[in-house]
C-alpha atoms as one frame of an Amber mdcrd trajectory, in Angstrom:
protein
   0.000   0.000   0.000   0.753   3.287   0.762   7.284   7.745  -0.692   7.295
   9.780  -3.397  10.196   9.340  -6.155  11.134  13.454  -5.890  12.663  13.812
  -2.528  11.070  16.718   0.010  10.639  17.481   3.211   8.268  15.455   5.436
   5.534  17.587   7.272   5.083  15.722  10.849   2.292  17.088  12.990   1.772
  15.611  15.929  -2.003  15.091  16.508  -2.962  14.396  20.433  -6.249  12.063
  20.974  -6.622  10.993  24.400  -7.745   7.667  24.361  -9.165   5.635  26.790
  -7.520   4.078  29.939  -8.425   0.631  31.481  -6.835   2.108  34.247  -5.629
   6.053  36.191  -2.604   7.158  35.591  -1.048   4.082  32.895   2.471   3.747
  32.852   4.124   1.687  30.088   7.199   0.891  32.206   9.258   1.271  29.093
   6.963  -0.261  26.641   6.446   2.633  24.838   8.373   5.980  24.118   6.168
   8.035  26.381   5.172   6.922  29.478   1.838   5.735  29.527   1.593   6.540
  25.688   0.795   4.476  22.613   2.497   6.994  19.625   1.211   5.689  16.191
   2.854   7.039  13.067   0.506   7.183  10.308  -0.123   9.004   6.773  -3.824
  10.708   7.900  -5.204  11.443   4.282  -5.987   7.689   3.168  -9.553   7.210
   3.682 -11.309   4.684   5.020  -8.090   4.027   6.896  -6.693   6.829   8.137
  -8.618  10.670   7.248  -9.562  13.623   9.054 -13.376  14.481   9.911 -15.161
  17.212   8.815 -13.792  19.355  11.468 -10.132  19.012   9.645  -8.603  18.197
  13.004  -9.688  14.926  14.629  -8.256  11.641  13.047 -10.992   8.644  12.163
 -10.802   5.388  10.067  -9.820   2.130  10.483  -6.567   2.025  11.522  -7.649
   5.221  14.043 -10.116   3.272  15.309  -7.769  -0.008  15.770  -5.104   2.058
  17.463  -7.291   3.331  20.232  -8.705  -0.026  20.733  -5.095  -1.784  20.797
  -4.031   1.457  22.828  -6.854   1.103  25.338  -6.475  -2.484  25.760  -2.785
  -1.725  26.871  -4.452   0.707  29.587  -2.630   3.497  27.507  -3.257   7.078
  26.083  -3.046   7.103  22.204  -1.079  10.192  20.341  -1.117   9.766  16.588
   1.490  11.552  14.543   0.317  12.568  11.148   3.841  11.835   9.071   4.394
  12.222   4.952   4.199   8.969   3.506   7.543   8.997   2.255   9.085  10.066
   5.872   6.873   7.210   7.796   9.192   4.159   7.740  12.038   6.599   8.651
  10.443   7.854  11.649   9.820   4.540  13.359  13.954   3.977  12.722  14.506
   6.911  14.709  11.824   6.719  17.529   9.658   9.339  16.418   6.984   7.169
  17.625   5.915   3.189  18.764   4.809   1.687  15.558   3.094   2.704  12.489
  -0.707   1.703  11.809  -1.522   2.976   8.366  -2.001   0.714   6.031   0.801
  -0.687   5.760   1.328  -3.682   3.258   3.135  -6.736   4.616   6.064  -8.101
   2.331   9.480  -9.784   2.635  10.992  -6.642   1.402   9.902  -4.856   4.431
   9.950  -7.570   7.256  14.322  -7.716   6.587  14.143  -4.181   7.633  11.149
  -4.101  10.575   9.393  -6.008  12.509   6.179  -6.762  11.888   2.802  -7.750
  13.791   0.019 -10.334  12.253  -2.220  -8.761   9.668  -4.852  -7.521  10.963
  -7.005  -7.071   7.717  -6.974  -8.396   4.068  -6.167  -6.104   1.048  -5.957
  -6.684  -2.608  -5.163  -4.358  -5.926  -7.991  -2.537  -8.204  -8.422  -1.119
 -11.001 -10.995   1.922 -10.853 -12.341   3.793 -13.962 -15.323   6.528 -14.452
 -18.711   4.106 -14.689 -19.073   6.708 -18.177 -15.376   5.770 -19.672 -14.774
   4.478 -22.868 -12.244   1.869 -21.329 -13.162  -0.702 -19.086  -9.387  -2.607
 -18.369  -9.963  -6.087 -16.903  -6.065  -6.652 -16.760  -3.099  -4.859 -16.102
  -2.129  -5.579 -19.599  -5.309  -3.511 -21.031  -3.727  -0.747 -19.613  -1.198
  -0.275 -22.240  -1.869   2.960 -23.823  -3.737   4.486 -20.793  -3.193   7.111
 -18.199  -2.831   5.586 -15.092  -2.410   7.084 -11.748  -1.484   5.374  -8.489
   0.099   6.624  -4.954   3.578   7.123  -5.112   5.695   4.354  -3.152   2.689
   2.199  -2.213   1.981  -1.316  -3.480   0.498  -0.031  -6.217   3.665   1.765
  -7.413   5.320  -1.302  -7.095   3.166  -3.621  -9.034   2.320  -1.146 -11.718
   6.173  -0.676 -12.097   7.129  -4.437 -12.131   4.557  -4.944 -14.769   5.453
  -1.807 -16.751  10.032  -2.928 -16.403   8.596  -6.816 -17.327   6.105  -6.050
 -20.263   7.798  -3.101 -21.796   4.259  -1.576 -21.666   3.463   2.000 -22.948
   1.320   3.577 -20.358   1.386   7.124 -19.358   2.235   7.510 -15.409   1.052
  10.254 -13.009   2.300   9.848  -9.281   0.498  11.623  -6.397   1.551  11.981
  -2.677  -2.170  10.978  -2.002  -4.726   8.777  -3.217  -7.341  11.630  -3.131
  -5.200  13.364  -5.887  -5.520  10.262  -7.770  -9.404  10.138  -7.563 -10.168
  13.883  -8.090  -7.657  13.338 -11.512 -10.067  10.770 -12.464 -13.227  12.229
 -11.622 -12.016  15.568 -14.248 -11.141  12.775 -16.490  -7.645  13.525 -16.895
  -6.497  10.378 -16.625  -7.725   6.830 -17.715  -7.664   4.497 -15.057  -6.159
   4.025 -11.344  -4.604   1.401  -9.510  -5.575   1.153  -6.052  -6.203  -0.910
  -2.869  -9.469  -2.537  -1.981  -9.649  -0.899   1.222  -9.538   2.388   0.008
 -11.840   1.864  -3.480 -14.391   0.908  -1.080 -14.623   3.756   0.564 -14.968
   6.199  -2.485 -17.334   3.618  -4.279 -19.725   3.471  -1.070 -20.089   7.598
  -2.019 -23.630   8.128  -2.923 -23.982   9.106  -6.482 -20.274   8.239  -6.929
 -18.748   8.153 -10.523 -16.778   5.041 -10.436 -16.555   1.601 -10.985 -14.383
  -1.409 -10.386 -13.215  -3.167 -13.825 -10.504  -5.483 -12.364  -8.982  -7.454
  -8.975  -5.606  -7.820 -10.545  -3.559  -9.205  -7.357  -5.536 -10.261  -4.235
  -2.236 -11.446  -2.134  -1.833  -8.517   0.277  -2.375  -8.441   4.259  -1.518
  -4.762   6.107  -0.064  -5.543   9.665   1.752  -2.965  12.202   5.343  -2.230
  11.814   7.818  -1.456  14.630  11.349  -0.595  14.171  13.445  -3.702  13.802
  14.642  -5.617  17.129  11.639  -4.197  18.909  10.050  -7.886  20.216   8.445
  -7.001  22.883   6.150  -4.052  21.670   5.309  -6.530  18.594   4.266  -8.979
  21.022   2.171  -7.238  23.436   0.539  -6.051  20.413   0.066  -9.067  19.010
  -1.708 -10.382  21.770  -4.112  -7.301  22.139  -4.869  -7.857  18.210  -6.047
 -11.557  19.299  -8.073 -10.491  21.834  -9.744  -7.694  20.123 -10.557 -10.216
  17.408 -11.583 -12.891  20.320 -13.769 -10.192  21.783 -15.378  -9.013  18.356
 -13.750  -5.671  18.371 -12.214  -5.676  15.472 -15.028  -6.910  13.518 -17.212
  -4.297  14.870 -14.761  -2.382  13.018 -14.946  -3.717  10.112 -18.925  -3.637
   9.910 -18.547   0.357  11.057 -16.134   1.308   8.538 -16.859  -1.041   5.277
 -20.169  -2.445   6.138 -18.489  -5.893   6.098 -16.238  -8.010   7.576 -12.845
  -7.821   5.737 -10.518  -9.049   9.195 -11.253 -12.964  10.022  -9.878 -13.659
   6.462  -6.527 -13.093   7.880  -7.116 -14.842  10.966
């Protein structure tokens, strides 16, 4: 899923939510960074995963909602730290906070260099059009000759980059820092198609009165999980063993049900 090519600086804001405590006055005892503090790097303009509400200030989605569960079943506060894309993995090298929840793909590439939790929900690669375009692409290779648009240094990137180095394809790229960018380019119909992940189509094709449609699954191999920096066991741990039992206790597919209207974790159980 989710650094663009063109190097620049990453804007970190640090965005406080105080989340609920099983208990006054938590202290991680070294667990965390902060003392009685869960900090959760993520990229907050990826919606249904990770957005600001209407007011422009308080983080929601999935992964919000998952980190305040996982931080309130530690019997810690939650701070999320809204952090560039292309910036994120860096910052949990450097202890600019615990872990990163934002949909983060899981792949051998990226477990050398972190540690990883389970997956905690099931993603796969789409490809989106206008419902009134006069392409409908049911494979990557139906792209050739197209405009396609995809987030920069996401899963995405990757396959559409593979395919393009392996096929030789001619296809016109455009690269965004977000996957709104990539939408609103499609809705003025300046490009052709995108390539995208499921958990993110489904959140602009629930829209009412929304202009797009689905031609293609063309990979369906993908989990997300939480990524710590490397070496950090027993973090990954703890939170591996809230994740169980906020699937045991039906958390996180009350989640699911909230946010997609379906149940998209016990798949990767």
């Amino acid at each position: 899923m989710k650094v663009r090519k063109a190097a620049f600086t990453a804007l970190v804001l640090a965005v406080l939510v105080q989340g609920a405590c099983t208990r006054s006055g938590a202290d991680s005892g070294g667990l965390t960074l902060k003392s009685g503090v869960l900090t959760i790097g993520m990229e907050i303009g990826y919606p249904p995963m990770e957005y600001f509400d209407t007011d422009g200030e308080t983080p929601i989605g999935f992964d919000v909602e998952l980190g305040r569960a996982l931080a309130a079943k530690l019997g810690l506060g939650v701070e999320f730290v809204d952090t560039a894309w292309d910036g994120i993995f860096a910052g949990v090298e450097t202890n600019k906070y615990d872990c990163i929840i934002s949909s983060v793909t899981y792949n051998e590439e990226r477990a050398a260099r972190y540690n990883f939790t389970k997956p905690y929900i099931a993603n796969s690669q789409l490809l989106v059009v206008n419902k009134d375009s006069r392409v409908k692409p049911r494979t990557l290779d139906e792209v050739r000759g197209l405009r396609l648009t995809y987030q920069a240094e996401t899963t995405s990137d990757e396959l559409a980059t593979k395919w393009i180095e392996a096929s030789g394809a001619q296809v016109e790229v455009f690269e965004y820092d977000k996957v709104m960018n990539c939408f609103d380019e499609l809705t003025l119909s300046r490009v052709d198609v995108i390539l995208v992940d499921s958990v993110v189509a489904a959140e602009y094709l629930s829209r009412p009165g929304n202009p797009y449609e689905i031609t293609a699954e063309v990979s369906n191999d993908e989990v997300l999980a939480i990524c710590l920096k490397r070496g950090n066991q027993v973090l990954t741990d703890v939170l591996n063993k809230a994740l169980d039992e906020l699937y045991a206790d039906g958390t996180l597919q009350r989640i699911s049900q909230e946010i997609f209207g379906t149940d998209v974790v016990s798949s990767v159980r």
